[in-house]
PDB file of N, CA, C, O and CB in Angstrom:
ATOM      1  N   UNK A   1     -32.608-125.851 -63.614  1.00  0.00           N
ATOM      2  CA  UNK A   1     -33.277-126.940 -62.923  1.00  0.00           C
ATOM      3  C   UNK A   1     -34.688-127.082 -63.494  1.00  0.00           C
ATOM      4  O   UNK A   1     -35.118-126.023 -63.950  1.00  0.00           O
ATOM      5  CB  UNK A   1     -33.314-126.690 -61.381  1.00  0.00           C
ATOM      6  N   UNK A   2     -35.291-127.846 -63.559  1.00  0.00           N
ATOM      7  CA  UNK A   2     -36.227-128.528 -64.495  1.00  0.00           C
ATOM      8  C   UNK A   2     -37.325-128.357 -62.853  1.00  0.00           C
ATOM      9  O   UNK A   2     -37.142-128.524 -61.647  1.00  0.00           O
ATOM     10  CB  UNK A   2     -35.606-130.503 -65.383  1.00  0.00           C
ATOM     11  N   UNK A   3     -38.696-127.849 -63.938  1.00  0.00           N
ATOM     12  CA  UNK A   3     -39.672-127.910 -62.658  1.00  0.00           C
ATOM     13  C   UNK A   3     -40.489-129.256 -62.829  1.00  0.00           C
ATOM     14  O   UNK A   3     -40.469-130.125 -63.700  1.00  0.00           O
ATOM     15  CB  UNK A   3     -40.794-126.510 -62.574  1.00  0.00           C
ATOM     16  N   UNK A   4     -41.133-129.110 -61.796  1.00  0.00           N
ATOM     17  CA  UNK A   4     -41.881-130.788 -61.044  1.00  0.00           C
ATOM     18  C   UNK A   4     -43.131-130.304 -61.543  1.00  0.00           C
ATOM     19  O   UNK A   4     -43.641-129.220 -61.824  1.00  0.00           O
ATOM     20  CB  UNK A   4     -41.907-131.237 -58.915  1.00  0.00           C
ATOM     21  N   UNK A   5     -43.478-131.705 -61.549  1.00  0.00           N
ATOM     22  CA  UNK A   5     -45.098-132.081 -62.235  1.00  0.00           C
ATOM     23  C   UNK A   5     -45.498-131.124 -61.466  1.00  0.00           C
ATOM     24  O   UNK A   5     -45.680-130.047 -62.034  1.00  0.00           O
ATOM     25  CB  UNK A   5     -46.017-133.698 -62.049  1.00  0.00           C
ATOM     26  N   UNK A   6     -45.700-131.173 -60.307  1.00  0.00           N
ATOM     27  CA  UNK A   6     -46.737-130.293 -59.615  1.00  0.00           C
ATOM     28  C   UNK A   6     -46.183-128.599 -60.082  1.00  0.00           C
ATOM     29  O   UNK A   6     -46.725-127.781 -60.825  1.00  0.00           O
ATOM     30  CB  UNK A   6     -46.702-130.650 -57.662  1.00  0.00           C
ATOM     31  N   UNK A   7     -45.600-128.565 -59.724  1.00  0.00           N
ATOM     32  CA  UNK A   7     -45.178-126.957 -60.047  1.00  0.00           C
ATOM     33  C   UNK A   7     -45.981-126.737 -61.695  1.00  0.00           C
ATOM     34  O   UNK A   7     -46.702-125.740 -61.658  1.00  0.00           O
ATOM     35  CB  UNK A   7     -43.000-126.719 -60.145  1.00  0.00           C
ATOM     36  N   UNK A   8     -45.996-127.254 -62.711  1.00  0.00           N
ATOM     37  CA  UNK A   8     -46.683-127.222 -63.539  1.00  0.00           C
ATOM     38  C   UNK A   8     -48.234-127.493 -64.000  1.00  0.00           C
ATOM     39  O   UNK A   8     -48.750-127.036 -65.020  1.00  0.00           O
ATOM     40  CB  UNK A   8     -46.095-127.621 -63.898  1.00  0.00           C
ATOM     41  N   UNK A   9     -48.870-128.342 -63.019  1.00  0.00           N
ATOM     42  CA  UNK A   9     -49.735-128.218 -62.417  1.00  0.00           C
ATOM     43  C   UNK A   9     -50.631-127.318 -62.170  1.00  0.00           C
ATOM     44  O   UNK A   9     -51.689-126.871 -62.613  1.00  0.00           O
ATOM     45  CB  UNK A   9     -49.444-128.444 -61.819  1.00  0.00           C
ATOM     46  N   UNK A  10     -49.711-127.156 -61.129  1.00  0.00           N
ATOM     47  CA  UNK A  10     -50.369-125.545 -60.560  1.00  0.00           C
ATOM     48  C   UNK A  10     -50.491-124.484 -61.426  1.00  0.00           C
ATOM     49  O   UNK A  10     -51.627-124.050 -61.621  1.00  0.00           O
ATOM     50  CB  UNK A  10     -49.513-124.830 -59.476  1.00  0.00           C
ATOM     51  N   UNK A  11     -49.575-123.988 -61.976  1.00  0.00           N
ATOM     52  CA  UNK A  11     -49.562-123.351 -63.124  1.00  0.00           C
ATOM     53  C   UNK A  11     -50.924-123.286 -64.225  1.00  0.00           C
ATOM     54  O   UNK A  11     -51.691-122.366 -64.510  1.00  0.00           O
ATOM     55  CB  UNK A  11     -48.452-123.944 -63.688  1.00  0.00           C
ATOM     56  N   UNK A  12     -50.843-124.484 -64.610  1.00  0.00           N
ATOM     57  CA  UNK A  12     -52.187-124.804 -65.222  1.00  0.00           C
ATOM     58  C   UNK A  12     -53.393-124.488 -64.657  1.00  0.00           C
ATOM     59  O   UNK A  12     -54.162-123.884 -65.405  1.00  0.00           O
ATOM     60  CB  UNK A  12     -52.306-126.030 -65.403  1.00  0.00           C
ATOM     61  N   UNK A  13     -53.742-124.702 -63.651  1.00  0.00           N
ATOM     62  CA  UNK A  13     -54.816-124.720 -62.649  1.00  0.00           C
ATOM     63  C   UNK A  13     -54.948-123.608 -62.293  1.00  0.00           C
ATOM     64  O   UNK A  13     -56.116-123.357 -61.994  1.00  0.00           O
ATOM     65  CB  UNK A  13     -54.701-125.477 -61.575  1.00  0.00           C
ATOM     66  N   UNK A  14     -54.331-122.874 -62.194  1.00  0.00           N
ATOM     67  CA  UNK A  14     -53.973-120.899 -61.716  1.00  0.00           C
ATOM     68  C   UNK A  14     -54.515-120.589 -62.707  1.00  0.00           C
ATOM     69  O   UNK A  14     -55.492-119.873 -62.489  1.00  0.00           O
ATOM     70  CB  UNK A  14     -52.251-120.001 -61.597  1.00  0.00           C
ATOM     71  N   UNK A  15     -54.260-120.882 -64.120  1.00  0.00           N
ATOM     72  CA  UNK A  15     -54.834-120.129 -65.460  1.00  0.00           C
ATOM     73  C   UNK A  15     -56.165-120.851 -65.841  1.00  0.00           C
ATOM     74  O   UNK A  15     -56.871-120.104 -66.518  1.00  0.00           O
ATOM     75  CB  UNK A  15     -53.710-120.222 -66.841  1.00  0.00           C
ATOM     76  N   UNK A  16     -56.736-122.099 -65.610  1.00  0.00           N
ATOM     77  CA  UNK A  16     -57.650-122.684 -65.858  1.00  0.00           C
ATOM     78  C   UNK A  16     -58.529-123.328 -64.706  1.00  0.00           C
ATOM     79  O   UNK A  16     -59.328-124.149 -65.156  1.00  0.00           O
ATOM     80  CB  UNK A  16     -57.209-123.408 -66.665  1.00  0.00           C
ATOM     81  N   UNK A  17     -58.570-123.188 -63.573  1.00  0.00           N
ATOM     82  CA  UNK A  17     -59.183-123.398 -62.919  1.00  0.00           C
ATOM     83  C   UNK A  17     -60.088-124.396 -62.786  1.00  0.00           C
ATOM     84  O   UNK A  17     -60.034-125.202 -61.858  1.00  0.00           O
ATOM     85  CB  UNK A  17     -59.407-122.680 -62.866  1.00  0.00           C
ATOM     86  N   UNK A  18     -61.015-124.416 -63.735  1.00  0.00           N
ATOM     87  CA  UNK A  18     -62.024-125.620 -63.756  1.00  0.00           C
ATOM     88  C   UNK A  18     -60.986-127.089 -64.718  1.00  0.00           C
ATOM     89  O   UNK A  18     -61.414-128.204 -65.015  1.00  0.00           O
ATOM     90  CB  UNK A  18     -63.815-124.931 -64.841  1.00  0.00           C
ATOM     91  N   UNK A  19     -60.253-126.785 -64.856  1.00  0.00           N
ATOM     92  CA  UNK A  19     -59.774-127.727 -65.958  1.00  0.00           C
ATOM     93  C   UNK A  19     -59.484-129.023 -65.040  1.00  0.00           C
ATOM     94  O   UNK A  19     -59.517-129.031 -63.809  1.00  0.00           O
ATOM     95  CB  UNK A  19     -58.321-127.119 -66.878  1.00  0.00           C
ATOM     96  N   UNK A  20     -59.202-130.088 -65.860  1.00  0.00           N
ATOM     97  CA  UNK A  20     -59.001-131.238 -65.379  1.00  0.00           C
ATOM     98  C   UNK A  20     -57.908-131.857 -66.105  1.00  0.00           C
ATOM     99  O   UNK A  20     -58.024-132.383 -67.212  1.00  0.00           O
ATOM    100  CB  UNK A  20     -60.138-131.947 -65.374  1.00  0.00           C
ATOM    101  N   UNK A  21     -56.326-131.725 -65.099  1.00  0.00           N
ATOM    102  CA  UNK A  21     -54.993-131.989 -65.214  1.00  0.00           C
ATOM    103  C   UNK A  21     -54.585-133.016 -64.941  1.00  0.00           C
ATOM    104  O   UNK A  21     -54.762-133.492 -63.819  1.00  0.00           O
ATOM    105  CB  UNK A  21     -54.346-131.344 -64.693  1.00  0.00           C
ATOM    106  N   UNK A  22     -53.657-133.891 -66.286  1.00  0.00           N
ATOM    107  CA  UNK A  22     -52.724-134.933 -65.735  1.00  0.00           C
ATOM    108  C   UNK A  22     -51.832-134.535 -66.480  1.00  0.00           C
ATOM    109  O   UNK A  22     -52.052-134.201 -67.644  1.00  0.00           O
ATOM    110  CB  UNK A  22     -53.002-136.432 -65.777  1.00  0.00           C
ATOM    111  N   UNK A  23     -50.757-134.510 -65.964  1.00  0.00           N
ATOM    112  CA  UNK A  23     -49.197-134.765 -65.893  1.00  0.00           C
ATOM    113  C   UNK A  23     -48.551-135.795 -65.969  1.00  0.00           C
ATOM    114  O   UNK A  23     -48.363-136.391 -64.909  1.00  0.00           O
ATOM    115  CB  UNK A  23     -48.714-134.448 -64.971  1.00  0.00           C
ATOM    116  N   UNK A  24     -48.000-136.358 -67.196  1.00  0.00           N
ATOM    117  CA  UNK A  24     -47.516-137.470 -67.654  1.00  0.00           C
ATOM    118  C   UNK A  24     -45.778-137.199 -67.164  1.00  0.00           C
ATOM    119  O   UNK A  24     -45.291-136.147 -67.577  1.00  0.00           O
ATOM    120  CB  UNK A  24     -47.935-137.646 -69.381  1.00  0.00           C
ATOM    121  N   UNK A  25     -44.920-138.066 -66.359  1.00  0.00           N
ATOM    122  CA  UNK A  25     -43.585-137.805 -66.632  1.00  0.00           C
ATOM    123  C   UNK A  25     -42.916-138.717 -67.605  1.00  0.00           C
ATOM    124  O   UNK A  25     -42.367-139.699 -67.103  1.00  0.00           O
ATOM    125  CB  UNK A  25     -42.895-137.815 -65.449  1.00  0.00           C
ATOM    126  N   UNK A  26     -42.856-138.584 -68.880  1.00  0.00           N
ATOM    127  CA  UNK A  26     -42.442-139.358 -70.053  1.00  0.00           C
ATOM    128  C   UNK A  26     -41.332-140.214 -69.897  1.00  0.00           C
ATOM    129  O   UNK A  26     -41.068-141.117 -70.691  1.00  0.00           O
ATOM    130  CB  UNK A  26     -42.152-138.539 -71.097  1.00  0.00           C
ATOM    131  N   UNK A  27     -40.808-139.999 -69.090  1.00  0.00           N
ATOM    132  CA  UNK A  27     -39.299-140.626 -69.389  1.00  0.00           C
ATOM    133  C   UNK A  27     -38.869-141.398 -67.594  1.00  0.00           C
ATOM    134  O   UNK A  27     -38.024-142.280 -67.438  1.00  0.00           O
ATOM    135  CB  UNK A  27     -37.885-138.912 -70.006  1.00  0.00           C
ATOM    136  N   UNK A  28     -39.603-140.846 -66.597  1.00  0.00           N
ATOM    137  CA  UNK A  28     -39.428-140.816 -65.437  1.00  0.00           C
ATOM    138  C   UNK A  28     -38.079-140.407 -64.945  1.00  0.00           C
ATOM    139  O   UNK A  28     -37.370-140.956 -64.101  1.00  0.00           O
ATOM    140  CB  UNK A  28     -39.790-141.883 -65.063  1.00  0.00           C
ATOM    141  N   UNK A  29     -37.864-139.280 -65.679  1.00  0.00           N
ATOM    142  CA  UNK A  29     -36.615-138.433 -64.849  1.00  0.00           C
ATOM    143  C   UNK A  29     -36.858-136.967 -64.658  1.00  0.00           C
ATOM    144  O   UNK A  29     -35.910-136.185 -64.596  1.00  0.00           O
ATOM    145  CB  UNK A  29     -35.160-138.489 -65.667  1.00  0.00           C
ATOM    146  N   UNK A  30     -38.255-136.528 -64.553  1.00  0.00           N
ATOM    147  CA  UNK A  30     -38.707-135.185 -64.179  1.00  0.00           C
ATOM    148  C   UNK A  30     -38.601-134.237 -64.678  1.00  0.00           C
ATOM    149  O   UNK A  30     -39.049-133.179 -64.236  1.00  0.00           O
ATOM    150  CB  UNK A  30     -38.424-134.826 -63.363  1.00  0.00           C
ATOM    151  N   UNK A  31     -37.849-134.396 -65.952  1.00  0.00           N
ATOM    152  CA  UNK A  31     -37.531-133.510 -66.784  1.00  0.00           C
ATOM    153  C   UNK A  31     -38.421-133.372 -68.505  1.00  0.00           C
ATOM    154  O   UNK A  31     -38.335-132.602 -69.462  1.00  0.00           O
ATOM    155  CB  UNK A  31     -36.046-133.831 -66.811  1.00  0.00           C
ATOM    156  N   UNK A  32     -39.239-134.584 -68.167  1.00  0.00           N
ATOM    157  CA  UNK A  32     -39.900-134.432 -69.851  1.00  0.00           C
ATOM    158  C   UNK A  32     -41.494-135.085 -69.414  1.00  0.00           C
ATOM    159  O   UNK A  32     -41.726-136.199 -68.944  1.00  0.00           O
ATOM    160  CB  UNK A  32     -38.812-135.725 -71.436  1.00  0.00           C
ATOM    161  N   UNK A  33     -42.599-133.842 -69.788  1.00  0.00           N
ATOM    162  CA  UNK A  33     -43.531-134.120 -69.443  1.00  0.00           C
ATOM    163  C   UNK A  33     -44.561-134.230 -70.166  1.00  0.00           C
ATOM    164  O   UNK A  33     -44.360-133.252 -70.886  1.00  0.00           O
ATOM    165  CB  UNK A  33     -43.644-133.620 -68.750  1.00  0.00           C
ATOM    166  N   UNK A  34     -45.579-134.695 -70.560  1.00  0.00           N
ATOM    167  CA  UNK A  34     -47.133-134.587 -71.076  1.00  0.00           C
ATOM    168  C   UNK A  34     -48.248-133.991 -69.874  1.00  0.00           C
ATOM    169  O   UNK A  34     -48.697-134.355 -68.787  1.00  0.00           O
ATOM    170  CB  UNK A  34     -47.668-136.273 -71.550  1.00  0.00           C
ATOM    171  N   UNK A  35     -48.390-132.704 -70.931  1.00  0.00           N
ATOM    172  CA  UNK A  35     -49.651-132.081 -70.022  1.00  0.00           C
ATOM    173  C   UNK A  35     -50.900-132.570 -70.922  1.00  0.00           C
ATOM    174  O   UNK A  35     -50.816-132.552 -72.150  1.00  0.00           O
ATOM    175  CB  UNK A  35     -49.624-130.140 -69.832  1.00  0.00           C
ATOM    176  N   UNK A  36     -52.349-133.115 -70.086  1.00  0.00           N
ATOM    177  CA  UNK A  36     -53.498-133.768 -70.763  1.00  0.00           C
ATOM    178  C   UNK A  36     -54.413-132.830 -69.836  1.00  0.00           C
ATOM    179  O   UNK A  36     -54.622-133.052 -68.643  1.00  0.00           O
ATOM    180  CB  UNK A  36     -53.673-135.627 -70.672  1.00  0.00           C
ATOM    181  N   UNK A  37     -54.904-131.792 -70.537  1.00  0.00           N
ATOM    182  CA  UNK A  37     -55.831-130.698 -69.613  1.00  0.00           C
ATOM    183  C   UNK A  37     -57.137-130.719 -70.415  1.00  0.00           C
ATOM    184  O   UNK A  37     -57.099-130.543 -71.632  1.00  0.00           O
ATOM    185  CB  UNK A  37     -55.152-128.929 -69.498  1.00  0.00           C
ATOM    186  N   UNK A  38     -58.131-130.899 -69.857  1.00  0.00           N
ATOM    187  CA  UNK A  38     -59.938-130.800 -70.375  1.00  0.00           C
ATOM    188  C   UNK A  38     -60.337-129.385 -69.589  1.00  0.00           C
ATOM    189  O   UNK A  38     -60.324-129.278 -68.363  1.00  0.00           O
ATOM    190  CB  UNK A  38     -61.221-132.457 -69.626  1.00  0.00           C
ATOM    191  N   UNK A  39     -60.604-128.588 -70.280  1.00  0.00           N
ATOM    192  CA  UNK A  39     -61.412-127.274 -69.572  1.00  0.00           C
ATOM    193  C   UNK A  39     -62.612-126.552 -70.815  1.00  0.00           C
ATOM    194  O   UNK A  39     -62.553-126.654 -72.041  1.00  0.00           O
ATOM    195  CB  UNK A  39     -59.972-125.836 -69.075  1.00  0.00           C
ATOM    196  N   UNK A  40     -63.386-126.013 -70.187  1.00  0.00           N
ATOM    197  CA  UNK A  40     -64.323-125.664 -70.865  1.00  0.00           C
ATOM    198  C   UNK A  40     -63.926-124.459 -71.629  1.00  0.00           C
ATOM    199  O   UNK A  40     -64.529-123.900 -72.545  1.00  0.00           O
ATOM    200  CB  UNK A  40     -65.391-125.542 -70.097  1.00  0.00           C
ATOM    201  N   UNK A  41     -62.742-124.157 -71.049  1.00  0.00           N
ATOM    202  CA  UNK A  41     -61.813-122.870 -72.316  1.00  0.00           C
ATOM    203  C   UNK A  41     -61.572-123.332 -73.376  1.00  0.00           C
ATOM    204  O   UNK A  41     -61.335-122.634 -74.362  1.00  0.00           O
ATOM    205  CB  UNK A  41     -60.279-122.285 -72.031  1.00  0.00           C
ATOM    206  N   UNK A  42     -61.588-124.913 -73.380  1.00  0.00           N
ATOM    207  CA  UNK A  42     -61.031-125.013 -74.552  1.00  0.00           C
ATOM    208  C   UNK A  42     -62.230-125.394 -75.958  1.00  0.00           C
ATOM    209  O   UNK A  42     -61.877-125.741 -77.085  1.00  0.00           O
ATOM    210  CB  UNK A  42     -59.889-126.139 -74.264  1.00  0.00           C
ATOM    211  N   UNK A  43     -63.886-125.183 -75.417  1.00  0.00           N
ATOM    212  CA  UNK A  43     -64.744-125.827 -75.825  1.00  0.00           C
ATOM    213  C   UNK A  43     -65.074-124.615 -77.442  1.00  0.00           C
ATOM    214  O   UNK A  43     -65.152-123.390 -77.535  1.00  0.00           O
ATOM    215  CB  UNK A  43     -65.949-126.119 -74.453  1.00  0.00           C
ATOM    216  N   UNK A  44     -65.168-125.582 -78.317  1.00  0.00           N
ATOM    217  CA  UNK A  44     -65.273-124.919 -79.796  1.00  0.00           C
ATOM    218  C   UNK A  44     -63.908-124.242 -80.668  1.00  0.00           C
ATOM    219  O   UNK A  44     -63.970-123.287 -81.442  1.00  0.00           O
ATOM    220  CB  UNK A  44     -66.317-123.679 -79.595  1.00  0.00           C
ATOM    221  N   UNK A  45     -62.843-124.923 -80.350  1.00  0.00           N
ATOM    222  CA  UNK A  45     -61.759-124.403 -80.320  1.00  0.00           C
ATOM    223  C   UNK A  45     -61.051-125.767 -80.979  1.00  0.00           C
ATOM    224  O   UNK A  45     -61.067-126.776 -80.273  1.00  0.00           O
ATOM    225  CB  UNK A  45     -61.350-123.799 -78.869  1.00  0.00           C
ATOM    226  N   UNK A  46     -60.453-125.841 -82.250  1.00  0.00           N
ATOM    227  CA  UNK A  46     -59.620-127.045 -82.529  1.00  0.00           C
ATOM    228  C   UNK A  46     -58.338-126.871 -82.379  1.00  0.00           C
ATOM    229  O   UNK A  46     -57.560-127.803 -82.584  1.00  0.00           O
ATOM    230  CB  UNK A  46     -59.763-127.542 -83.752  1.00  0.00           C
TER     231      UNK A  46
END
């Protein structure tokens, strides 16, 4: 079973905390997603 935007989400947010998450559902069948995360973990880092 395929997890939900939010369940992935969270996930993200558990490990990054300050970050700032969107969750794209690509296809709109819950199963294929784009994660778009900004966090300062990721700053100097290509």
């Amino acid at each position: 079973m395929p997890m939900s935007a939010g369940e992935i989400e969270q996930m993200i947010r558990s490990a990054l905390p300050d970050a700032d998450v969107r969750i794209e559902d690509l296809r709109g069948d819950g199963d294929h997603y784009a994660a778009h995360i900004v966090s300062e973990a990721f700053r100097g880092k290509s």
